[in-house]
C-alpha positions in Angstrom: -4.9 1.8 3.1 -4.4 -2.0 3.0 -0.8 -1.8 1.9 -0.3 0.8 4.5 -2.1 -1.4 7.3 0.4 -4.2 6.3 3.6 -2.4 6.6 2.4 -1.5 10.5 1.7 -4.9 10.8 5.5 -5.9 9.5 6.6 -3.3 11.7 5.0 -4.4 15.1 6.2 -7.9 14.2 9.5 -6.7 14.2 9.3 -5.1 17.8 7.4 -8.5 18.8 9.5 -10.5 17.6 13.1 -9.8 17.5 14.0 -9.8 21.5 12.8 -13.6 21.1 14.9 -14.6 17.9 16.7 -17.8 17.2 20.0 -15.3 17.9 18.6 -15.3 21.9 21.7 -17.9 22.3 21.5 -18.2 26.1 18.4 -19.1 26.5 18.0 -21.6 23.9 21.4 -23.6 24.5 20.4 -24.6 27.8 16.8 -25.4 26.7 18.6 -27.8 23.8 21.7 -29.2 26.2 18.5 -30.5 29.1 16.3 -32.0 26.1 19.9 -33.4 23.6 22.4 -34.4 26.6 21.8 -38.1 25.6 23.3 -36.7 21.5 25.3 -34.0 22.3 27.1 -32.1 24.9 26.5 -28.3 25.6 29.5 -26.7 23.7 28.6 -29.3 20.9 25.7 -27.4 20.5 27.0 -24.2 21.0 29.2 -24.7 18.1 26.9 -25.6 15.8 24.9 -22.8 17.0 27.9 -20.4 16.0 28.9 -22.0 13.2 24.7 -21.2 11.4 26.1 -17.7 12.1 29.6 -17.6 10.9 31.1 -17.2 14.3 34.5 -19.0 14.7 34.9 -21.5 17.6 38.8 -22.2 17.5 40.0 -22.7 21.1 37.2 -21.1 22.7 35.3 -21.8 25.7 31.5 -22.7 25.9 31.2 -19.2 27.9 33.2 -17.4 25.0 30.9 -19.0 22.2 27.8 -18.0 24.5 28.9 -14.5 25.0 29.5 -13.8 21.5 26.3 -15.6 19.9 24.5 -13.0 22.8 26.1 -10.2 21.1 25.2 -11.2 17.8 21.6 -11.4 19.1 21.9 -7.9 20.6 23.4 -6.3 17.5 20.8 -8.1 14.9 18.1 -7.0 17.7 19.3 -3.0 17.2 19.6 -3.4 13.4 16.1 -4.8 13.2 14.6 -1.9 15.5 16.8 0.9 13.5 15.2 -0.4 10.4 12.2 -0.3 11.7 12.5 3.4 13.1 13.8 4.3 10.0 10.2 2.9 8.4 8.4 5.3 11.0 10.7 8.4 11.1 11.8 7.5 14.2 15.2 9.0 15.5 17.5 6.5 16.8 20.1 8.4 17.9 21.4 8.0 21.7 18.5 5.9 22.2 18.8 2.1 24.1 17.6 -0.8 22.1 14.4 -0.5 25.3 13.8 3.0 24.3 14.1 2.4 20.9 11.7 0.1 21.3 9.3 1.5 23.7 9.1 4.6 20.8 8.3 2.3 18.2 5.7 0.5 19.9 4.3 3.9 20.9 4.4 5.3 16.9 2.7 2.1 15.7 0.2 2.7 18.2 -0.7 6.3 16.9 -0.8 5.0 13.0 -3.4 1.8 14.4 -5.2 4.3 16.0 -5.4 6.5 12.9 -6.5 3.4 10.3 -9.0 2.3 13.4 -10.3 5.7 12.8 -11.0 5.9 9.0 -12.2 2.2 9.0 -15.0 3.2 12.2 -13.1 0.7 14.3 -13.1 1.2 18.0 -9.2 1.5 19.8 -10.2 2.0 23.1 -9.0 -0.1 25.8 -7.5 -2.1 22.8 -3.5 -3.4 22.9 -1.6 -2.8 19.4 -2.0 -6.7 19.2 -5.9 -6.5 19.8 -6.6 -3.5 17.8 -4.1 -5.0 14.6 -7.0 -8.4 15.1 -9.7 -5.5 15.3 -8.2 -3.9 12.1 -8.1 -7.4 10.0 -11.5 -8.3 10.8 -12.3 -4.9 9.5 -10.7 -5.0 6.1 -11.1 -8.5 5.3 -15.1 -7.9 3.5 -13.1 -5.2 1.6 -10.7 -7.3 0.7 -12.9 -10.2 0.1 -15.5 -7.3 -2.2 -12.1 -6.5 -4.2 -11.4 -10.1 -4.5 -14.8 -11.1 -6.1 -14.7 -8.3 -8.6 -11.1 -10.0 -10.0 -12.6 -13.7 -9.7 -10.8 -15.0 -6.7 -11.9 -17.0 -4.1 -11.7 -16.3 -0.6 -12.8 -19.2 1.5 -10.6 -20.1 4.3 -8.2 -17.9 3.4 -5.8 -15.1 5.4 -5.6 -11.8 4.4 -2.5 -11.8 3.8 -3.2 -14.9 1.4 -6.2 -13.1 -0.2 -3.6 -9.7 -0.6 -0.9 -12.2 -2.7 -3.5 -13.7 -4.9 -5.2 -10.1 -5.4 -2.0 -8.8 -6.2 -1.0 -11.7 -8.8 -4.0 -11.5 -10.4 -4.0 -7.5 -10.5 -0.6 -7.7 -12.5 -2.4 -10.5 -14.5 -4.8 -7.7 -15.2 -2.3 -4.9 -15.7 0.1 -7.3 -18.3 -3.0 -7.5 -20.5 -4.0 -3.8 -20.9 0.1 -3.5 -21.5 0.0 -5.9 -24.3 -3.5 -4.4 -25.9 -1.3 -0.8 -25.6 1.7 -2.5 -27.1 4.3 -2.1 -23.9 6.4 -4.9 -23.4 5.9 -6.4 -19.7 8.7 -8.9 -19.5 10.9 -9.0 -16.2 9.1 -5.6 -15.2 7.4 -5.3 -11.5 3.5 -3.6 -11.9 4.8 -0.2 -11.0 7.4 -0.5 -14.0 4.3 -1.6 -15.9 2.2 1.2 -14.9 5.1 3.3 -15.3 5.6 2.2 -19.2 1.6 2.9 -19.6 1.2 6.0 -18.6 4.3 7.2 -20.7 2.7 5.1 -23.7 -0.5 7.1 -23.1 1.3 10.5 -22.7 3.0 9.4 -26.2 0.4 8.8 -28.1 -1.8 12.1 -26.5 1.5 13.8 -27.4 1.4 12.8 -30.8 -2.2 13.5 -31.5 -2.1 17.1 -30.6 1.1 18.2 -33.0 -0.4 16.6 -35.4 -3.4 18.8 -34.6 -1.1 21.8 -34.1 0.6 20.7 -37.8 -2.5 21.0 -38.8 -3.4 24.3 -37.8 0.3 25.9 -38.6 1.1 26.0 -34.7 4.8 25.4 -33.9 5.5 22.7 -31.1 9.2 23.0 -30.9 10.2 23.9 -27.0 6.6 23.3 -26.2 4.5 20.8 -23.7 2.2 19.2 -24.8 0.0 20.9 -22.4 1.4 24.3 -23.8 0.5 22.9 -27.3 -3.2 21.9 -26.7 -3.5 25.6 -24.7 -2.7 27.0 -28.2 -5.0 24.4 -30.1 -7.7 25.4 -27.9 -7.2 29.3 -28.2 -6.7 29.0 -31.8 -9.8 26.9 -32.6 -12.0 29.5 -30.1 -10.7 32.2 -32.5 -11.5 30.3 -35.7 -15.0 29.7 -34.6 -15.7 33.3 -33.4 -14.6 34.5 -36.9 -16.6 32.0 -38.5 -19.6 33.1 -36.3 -19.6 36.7 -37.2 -20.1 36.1 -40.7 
């Protein structure tokens, strides 16, 4: 539930934040040309503006700069919202940047709703922005209960700065039951870790039941191990009935 109330909070910031970006060219040139005319002119700034984003200024005009550092805000503005549509199963298609945004606002409310629910936290009345503040109240003593039982402290701390330092010292945790098992951890991510684990643990439960099966004359080849320990199980249940009737 925590990672899941982080990726709606990544996802509302998106909506939040994007229409107000540093691509919002307009806006912000004339803010910088009234506070820098004493350094630099307007198209001065412009250019260096466009030249951050890799848009050539040969021979054009301040307006020409302007309007295309506005259309690289708008397109960075729709690839932001499509990605975050795609996060929520949205369908983007025919939809306006407004609509597009409008639906995602209106999905992220639904999923807040949904963790406000399971957590007994109130969402009426409540903005996305008011019920996401309602939300990390909420899950900050779980985070802060999780947090003591791997030894790290919590004062004065975020939870999103609580969540990093819970998650380092979970894969500080997980490298340590990989050595003790004998899987190699270098340059693998925790789920590659967990991922080499479990298949070490298969292995070895694997291993134990043919040579069980060996031992009782049962044939593995083209079997599961689950197959395997089935005819272990059957085999033993027949062996102790016999054994019981004498």
């Amino acid at each position: 539930m925590l990672k899941k109330l982080t990726g709606i909070a990544l996802v509302g910031a998106i909506v939040l934040t994007v229409p107000i970006a540093a691509f919002a060219a307009n806006a912000q040139a004339n803010t910088q040309a009234t506070t820098s005319k004493s350094t630099k002119p307007v198209k001065q700034l412009l250019q260096d503006k466009a030249q951050i984003f890799g848009i050539s200024t040969d021979g054009k005009t301040s307006e020409q700069i302007k309007a295309e550092l506005k259309a690289l805000s708008s397109a960075k503005h729709t690839e932001q919202l499509n990605k975050a549509a795609a996060k929520l199963g949205i369908s983007t298609d025919g939809k306006t940047a407004e609509q597009l945004k409008a639906d995602i606002q209106a999905a992220v409310q639904v999923k807040l709703q949904e963790k406000a629910a399971k957590l007994g936290v109130s969402a009426d009345g409540k903005t996305n922005k008011e019920l996401r503040a309602a939300l990390k109240a909420a899950v900050l003593p779980k985070l802060q209960e999780k947090a003591a039982k791997l030894g790290v402290t919590t004062d004065g701390k975020t939870n999103k700065e609580i969540r990093t330092e819970l998650q380092a010292a979970a894969l500080t945790s997980l490298k340590e039951k990989a050595t003790k098992a004998g899987v190699a951890t270098e340059g693998k991510t925790a789920k590659e870790i967990r991922a080499a684990l479990k298949a070490s643990k298969e292995g070895k439960k694997a291993e134990a039941v043919n040579k069980k099966a060996a031992k009782l004359g049962i044939s593995t080849e083209g079997k599961t191990t689950e197959q395997v320990f089935a005819e272990i199980e059957s085999a033993l249940k027949a062996k102790w009935e016999k054994q019981a009737q004498k």
